[in-house]
FIFIKOL-5987 format. One record per atom (N, C-alpha, C): residue in one letter; x negated, y, z. Coordinates in steps of 0.001 Angstrom, whole numbers, padded with zeros to 6 digits, always signed. Atoms other than C-alpha are relative to their C-alpha. Example, Ala and Ser with C-alpha at 12.3 -4.5 7.8 and 13.67 -1.06 7.14 Angstrom:
<pagus>
a-000890-001190+000000a-012300-004500+007800a-000900+001200+000000s+000820-001190-000060s-013670-001060+007140s+000770+001090+000730
</pagus>
This chain:
<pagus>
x+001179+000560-000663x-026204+022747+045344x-001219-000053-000909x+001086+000167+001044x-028185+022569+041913x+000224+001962-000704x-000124-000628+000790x-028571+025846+040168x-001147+000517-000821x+000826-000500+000987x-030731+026026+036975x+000280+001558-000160x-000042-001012+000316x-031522+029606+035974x-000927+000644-001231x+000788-000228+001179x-032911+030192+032557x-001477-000305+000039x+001052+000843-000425x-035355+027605+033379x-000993-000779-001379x+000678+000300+001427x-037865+026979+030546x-001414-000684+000344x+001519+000250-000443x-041275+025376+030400x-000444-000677-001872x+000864+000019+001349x-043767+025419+027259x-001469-000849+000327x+001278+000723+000244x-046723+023043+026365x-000621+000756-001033x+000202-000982+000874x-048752+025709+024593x+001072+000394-001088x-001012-000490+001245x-046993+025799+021204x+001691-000067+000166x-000977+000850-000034x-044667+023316+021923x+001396+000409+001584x-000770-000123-000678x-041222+024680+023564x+000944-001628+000440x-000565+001518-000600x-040086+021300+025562x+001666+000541+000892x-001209-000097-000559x-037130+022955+027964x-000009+001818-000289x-000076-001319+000899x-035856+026513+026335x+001577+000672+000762x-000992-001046-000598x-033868+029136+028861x+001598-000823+000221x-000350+000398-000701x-031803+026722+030922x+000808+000181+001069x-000875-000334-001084x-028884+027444+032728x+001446-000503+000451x-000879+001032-000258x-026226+025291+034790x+000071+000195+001767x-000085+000344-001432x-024797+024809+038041x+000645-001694-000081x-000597+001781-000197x-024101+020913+039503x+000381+000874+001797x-000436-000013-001566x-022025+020570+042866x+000612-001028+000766x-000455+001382-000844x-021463+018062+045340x+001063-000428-000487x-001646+000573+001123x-019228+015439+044090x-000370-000202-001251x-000105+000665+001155x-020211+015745+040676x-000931-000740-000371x+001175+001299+000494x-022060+012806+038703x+000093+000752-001349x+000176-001359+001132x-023765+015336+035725x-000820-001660-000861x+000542+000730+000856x-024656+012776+032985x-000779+000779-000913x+000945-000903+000782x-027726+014494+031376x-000337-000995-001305x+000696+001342+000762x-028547+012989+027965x-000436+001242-001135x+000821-000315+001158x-030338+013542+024759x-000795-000890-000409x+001316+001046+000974x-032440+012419+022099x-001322-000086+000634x+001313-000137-000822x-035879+011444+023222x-000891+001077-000544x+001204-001014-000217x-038075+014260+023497x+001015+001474-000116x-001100-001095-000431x-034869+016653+024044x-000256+000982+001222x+000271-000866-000922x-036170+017800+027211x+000780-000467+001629x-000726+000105-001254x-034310+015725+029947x-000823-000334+001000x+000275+000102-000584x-037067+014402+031528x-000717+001125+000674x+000746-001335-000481x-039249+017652+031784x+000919+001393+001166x-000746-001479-000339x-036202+019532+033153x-000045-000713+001394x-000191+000702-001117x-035615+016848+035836x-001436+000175+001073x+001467-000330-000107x-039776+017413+036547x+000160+001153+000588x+000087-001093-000104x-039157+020956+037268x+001091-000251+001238x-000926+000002-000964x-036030+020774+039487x-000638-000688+001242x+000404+000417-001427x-037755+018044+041815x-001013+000662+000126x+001445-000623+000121x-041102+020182+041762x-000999-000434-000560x+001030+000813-000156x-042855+017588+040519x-001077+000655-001550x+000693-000998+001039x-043671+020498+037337x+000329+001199+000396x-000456-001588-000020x-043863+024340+036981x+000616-000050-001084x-000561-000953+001112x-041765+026142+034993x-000565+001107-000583x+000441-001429+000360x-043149+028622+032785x+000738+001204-000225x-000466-000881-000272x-040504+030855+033427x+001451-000610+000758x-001082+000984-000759x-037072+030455+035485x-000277-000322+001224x-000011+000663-001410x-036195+028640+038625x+000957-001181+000045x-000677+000543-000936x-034224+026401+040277x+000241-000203+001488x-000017-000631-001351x-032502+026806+043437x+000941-001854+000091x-000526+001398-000971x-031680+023339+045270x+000212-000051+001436x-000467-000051-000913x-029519+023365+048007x-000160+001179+001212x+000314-001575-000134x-030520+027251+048608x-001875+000087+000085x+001516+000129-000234x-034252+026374+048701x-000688+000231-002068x+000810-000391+001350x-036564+028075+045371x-000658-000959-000531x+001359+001140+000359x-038282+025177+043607x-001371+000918-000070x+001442-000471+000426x-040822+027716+042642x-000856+000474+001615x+001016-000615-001165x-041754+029245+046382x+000386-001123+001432x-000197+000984-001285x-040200+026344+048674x-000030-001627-000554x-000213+000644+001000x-041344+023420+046610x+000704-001614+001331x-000058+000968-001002x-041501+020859+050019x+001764-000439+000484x-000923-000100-000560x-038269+021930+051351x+001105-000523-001014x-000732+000597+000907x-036806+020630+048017x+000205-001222-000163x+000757+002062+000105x-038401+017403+047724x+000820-000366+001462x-000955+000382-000790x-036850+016951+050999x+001488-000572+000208x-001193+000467+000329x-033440+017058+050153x+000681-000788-001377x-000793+000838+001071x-033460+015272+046976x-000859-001311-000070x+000542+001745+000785x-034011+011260+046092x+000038+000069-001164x+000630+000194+001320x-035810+010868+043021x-000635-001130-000540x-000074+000836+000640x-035665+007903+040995x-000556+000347-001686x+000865-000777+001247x-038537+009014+038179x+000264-001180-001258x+000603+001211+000907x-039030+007349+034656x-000665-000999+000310x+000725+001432-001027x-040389+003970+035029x-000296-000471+001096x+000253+000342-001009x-040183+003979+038447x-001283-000562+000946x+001056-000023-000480x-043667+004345+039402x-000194-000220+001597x+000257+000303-000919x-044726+002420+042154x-001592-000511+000615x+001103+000543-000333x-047776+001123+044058x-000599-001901-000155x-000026+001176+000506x-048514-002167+042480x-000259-001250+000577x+000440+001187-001416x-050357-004428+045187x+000915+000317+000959x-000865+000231-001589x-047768-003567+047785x+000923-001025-000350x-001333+000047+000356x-044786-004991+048419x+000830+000675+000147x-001280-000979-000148x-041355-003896+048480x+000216+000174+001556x+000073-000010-001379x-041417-004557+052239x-000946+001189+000465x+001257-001123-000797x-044630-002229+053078x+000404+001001-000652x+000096-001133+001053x-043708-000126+050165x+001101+001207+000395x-001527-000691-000551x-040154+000880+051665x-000533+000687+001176x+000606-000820-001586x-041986+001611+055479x-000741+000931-000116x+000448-000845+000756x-044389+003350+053313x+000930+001529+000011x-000989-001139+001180x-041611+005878+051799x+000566+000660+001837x-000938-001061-001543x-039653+005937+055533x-001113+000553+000645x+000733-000959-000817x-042640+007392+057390x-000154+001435-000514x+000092-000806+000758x-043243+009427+054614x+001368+001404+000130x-000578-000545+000020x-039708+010819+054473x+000549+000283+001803x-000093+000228-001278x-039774+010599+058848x+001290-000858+000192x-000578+000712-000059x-037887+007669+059097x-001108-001007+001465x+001117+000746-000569x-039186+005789+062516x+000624-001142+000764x-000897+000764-001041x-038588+003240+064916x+001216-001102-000459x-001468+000738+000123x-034811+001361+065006x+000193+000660-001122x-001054-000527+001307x-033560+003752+062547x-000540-000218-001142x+000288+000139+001105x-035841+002895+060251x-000137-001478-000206x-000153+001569+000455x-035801-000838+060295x+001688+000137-000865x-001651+000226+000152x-031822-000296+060416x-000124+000814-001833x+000059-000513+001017x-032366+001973+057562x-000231-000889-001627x+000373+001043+001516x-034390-000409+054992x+000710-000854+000332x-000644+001065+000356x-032557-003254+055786x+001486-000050-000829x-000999-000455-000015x-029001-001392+054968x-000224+000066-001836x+000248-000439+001526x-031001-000002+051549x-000103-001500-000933x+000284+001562+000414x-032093-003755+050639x+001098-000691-000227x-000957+000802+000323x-028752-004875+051034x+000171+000318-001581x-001045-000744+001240x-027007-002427+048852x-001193-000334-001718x+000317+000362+001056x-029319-002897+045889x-000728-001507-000107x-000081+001802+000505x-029971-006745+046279x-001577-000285+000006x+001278+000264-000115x-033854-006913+047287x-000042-001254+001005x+000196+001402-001065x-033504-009537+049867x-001591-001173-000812x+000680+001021+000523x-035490-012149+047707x-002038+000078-000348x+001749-000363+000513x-038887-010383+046728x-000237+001113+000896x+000666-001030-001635x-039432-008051+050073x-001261-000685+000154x+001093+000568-000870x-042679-010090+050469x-001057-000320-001126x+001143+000347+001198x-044046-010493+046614x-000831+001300-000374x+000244-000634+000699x-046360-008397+045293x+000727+001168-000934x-000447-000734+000726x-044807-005167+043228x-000337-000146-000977x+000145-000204+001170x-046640-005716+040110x+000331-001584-000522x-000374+000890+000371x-045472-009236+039905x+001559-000082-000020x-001334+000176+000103x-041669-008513+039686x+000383+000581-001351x-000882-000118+000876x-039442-008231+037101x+000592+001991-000202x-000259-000905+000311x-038865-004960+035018x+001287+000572+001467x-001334-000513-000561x-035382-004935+036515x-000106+000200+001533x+000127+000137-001404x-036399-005511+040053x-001059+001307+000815x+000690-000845-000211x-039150-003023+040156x+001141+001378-000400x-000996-001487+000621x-036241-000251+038805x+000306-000511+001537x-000639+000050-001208x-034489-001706+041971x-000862+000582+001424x+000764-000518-000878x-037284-000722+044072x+000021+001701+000132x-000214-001641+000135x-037546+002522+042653x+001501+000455+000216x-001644-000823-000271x-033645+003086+043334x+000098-000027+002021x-000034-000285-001608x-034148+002021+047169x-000714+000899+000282x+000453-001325-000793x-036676+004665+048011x+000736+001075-000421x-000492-001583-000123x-034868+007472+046257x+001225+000656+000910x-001199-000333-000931x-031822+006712+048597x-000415+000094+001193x+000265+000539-001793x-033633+005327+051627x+000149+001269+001025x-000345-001094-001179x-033442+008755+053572x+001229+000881-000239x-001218-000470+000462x-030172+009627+052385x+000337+001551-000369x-000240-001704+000081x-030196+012815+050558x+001069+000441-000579x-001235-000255+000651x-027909+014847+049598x+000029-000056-001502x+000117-000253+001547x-029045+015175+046106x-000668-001350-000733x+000998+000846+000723x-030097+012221+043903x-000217+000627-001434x+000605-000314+001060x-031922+012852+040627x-000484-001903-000719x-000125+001378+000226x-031671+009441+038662x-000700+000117-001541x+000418+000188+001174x-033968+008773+035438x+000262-001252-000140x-000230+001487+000311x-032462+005862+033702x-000084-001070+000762x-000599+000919-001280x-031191+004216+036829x+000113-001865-000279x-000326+001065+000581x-030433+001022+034927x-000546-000898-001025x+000689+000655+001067x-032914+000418+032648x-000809-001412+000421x+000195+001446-000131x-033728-003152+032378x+000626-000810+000817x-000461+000627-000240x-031218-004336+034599x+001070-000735-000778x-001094+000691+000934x-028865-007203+033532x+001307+000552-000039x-001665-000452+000039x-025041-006566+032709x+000446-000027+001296x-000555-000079-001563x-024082-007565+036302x-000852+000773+000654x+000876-000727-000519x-026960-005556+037688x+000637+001456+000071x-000350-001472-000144x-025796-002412+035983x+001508+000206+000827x-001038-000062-000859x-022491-003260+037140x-000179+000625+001494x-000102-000653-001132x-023396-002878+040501x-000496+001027+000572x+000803-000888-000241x-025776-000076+040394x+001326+001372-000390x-000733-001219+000625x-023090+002026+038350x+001360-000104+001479x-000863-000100-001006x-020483+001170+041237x-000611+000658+001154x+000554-000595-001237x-023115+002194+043960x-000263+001355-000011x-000358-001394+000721x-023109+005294+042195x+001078+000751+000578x-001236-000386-000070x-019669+006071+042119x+000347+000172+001437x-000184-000043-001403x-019464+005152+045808x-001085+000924+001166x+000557-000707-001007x-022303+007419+047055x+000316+001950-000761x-000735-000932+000613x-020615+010139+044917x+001082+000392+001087x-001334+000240-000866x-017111+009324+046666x+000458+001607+000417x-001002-001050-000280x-015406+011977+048857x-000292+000418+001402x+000353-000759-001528x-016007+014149+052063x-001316+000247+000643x+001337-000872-000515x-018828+015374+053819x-001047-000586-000321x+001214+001282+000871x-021127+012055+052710x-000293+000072-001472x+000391+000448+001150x-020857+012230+049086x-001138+001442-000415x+000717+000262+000088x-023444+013010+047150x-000301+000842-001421x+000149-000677+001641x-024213+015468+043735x-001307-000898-000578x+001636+001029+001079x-026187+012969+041299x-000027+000624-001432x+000519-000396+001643x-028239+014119+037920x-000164-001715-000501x+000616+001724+000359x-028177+010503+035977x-000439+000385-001494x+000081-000339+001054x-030151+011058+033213x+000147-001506-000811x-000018+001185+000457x-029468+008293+030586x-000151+000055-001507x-000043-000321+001734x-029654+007308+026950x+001338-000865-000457x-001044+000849+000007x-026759+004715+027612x+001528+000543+000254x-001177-001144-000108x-023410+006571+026688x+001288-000896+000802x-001133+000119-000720x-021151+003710+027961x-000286+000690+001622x+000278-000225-001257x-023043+004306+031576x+000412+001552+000316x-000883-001272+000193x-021574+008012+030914x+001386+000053+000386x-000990-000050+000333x-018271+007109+030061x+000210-001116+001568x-000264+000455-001236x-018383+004811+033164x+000066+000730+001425x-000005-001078-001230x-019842+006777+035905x+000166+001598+000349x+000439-001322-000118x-020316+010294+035159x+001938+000613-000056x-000966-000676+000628x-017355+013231+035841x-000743+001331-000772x+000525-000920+001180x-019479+015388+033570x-000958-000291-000718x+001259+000316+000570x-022047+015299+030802x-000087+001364-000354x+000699-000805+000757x-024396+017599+029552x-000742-000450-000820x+000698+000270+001133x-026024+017420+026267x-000731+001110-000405x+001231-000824+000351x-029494+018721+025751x-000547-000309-001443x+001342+000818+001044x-031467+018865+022437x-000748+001440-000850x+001421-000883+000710x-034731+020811+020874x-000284+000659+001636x+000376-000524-000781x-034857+021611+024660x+000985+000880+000802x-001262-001289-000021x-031062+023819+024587x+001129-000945+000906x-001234+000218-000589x-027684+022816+026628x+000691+000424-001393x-000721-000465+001275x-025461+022439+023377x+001513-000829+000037x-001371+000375-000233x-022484+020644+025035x+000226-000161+001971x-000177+000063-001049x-020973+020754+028573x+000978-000392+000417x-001555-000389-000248x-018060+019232+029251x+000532-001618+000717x-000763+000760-000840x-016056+016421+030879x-000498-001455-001295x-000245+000823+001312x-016654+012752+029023x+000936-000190-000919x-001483+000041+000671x-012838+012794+028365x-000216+001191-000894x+000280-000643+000877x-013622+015939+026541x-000573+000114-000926x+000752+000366+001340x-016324+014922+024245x+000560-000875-000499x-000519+000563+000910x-014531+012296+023295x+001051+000083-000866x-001178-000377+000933x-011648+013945+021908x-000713+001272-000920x+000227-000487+001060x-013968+015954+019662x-000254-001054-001040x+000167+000680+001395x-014460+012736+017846x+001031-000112-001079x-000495+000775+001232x-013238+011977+014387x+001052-001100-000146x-000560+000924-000095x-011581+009245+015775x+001008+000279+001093x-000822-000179-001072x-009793+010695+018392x+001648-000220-000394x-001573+000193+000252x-005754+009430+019243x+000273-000941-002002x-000522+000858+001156x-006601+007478+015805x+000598-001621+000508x-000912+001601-000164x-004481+003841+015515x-000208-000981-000562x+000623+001679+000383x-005806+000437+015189x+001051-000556-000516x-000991+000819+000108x-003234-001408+013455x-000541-001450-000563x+000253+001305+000580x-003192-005334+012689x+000989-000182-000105x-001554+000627+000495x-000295-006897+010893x-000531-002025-000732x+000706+001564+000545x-000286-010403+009886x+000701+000376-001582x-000068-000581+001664x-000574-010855+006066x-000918+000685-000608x+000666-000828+000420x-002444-008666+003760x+000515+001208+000274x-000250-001215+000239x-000477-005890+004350x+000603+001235-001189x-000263-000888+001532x+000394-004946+000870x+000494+001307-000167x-000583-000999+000273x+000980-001725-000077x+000116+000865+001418x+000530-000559-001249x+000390-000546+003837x-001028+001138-000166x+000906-000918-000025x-002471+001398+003694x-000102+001605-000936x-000664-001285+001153x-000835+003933+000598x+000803+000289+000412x-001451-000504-000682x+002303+003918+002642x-000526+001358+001437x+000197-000606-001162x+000633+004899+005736x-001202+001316-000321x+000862-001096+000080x-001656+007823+003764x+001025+000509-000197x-000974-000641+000823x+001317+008840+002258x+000784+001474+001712x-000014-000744-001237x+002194+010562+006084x-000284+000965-000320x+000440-001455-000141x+001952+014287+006537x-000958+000028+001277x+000876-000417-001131x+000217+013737+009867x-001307-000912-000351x+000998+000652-000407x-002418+011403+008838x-001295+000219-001307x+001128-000221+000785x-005846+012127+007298x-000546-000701-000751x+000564+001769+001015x-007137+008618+006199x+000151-000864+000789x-000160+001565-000933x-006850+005237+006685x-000999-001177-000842x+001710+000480-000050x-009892+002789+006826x+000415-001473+000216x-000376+001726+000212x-009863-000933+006272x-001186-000494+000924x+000831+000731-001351x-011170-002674+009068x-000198-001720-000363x-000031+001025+000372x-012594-006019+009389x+001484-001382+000596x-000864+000670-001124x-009834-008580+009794x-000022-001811-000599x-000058+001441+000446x-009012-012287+009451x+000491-000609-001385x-000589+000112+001603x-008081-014029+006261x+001655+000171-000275x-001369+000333-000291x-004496-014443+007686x+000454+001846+000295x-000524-001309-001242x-004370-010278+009069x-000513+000544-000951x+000469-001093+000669x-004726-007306+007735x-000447+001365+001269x+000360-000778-001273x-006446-004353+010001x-000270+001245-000410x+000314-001220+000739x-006684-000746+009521x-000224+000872+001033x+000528-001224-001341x-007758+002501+011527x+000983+000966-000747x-000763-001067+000673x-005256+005359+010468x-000569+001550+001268x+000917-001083-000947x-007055+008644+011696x+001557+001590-000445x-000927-001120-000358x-004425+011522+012429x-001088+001413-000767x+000796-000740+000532x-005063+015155+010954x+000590+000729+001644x+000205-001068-001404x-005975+017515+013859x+000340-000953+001390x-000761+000903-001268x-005718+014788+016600x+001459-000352+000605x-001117+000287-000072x-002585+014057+016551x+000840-001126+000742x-000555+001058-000658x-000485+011462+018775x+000805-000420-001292x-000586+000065+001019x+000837+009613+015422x+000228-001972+000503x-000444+001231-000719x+001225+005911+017257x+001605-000608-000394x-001265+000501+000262x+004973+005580+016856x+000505+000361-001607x-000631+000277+001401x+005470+006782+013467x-001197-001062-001264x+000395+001215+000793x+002508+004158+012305x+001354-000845+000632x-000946+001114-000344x+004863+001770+014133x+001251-000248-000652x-001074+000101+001006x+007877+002490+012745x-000332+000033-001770x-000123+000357+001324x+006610+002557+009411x-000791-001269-000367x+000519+001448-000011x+004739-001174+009718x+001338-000703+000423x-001431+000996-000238x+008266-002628+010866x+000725+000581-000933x-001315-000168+001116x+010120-000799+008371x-000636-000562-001521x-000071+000783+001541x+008412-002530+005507x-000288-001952+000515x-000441+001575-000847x+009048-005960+007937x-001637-000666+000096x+001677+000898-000518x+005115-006516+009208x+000513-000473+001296x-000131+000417-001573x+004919-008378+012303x-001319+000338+000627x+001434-001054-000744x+002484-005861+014122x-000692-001155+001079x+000531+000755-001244x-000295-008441+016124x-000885+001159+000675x+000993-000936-000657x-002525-005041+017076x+000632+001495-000089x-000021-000852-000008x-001500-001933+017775x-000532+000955+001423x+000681-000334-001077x-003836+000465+019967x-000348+001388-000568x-000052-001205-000148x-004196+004395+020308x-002186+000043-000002x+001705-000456-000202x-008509+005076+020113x-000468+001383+000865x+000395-000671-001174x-010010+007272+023072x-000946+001173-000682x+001471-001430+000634x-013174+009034+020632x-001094-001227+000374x+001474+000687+000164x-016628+007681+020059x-001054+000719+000405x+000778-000855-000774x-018594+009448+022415x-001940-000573-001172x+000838+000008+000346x-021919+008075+020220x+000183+001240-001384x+000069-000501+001131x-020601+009632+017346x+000260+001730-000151x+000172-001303-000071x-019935+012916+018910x-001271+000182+000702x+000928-000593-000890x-023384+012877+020674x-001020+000160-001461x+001005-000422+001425x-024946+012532+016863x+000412+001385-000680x-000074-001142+000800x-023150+015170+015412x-000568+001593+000865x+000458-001564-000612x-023936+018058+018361x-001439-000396+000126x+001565+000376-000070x-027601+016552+018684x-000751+000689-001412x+000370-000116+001190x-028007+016817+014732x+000142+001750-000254x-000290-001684+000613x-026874+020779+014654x+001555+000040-000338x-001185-000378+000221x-023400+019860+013764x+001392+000476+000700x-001150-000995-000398x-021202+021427+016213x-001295+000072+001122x+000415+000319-001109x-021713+022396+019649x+000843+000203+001383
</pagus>
């Protein structure tokens, strides 16, 4: 439904998005990220029309951004940076605003905003002013119009920014659920800088930077390029003595890292060589010198720490 095609765009000197190419398809939630000035917002700019490309295309939902720009904008909800809104309205006029706009009339469109209002929790300030609400509340605004005519495609710039912990909670669930399954769901771009909101919602990320696609792959997949991947938390009560030389002493394990622990505990990270499932032979060798194991836990990967190293040049 999305297909970039060596989609580029230059500010004279300055290459911002550099020969661009990807497909997204219903169903998936594409976690776009990068460092700031990587190129996520400019690419997102181009896809809804709301920029040219200086070379390239994008084809949305078989429609050319470059020669059918209307027919695009149509089918996608777009939830921009800062969520630029009209400041003296309210969220009430501002929403009837958007449905005429997107032909929303009549019943279906009362039924419509009131349905959108639920789901993201406007009830309370439908009647204040827009430039008198709250960071977080004005994002909420900007998330009801990009759904209010239900497109197939959302395009999400930092969906979550400035909402509280329970906020994102429910924004990242409303996500997931307009994603879901069968003829309703929903292909979303979420661009973010927030990697748990990745590791929460998204079944894919892409990682952009100097403007390039330099990782593509499942979150479960980036995280098993970390360093830390299948490594083992151990806590023993005690200091541990002589633990941490026992447990290098292993053929499967690379190093082991002194963690912070209590005065009473001892805590360590033992990192496997080549990712290794090495869990039971830490175990058995913390009971065979008679620890009484209070922590033992398998590590998933550090999705920050693999988004520094392919960002920085070091893999990709």
């Amino acid at each position: 439904m999305i297909e970039l095609r060596k989609l580029s765009k230059r500010f004279g000197p300055i290459v911002a998005v550099d020969d661009v190419s990807l497909e997204v398809r219903p169903g998936e939630v594409l976690g776009f990220l990068g460092p700031n000035g990587a190129g996520k917002s400019t690419t997102m700019k181009m896809v809804t029309g709301f920029l040219r490309p200086t070379s390239g295309t994008a084809i949305v939902d078989g429609h050319d951004v470059q020669t059918e720009p209307m027919a695009v904008k149509s089918k996608i909800g777009y939830l921009p940076e800062g969520a630029p809104a009209y400041p003296d309205m309210t969220p009430e006029s501002y929403l009837k605003f958007i449905a005429e706009v997107r032909g929303l009339k009549g019943r279906k469109r009362r039924e419509r905003i009131d349905e959108v209002v639920a789901l993201v929790h406007l009830e309370g300030v439908m009647r204040q002013p827009i430039e008198t609400l709250s960071k977080g509340y004005k994002r909420r605004v900007g998330l009801a119009q990009a759904i209010l005519h239900d497109p197939k495609i959302l395009i999400l710039d930092e969906p979550t920014d400035g909402l509280d912990p329970n906020q994102k909670y429910e924004v990242r669930q409303l996500i997931r659920q307009m994603a879901g399954q069968g003829e309703s769901r929903k292909l979303i771009v979420l661009s973010t800088h927030i990697l748990e909101e990745v590791e929460a919602v998204c079944t894919r990320a892409v990682v952009i930077a100097r403007g390039r696609v330099v990782a593509d792959d499942t979150p479960a997949a980036l995280q098993a390029r970390s360093r830390v991947h299948n490594a083992v938390v151990l806590g023993v009560r005690g200091d541990g003595a002589g633990l941490a030389e026992a447990l290098a002493e292993l053929s499967q394990v690379e190093a082991v890292e002194q963690l912070d622990g209590q005065r009473e505990t001892c805590r360590l990270r033992v990192i496997p060589r080549d990712h290794q499932l090495i869990v039971q032979e830490v175990r058995e060798l913390a009971m065979a010198k008679g620890l009484q194991i209070e922590e033992i836990r398998v590590e998933a990967g550090r999705l920050d720490e693999v988004f520094r190293t392919i960002t920085l040049g070091g893999a990709s």
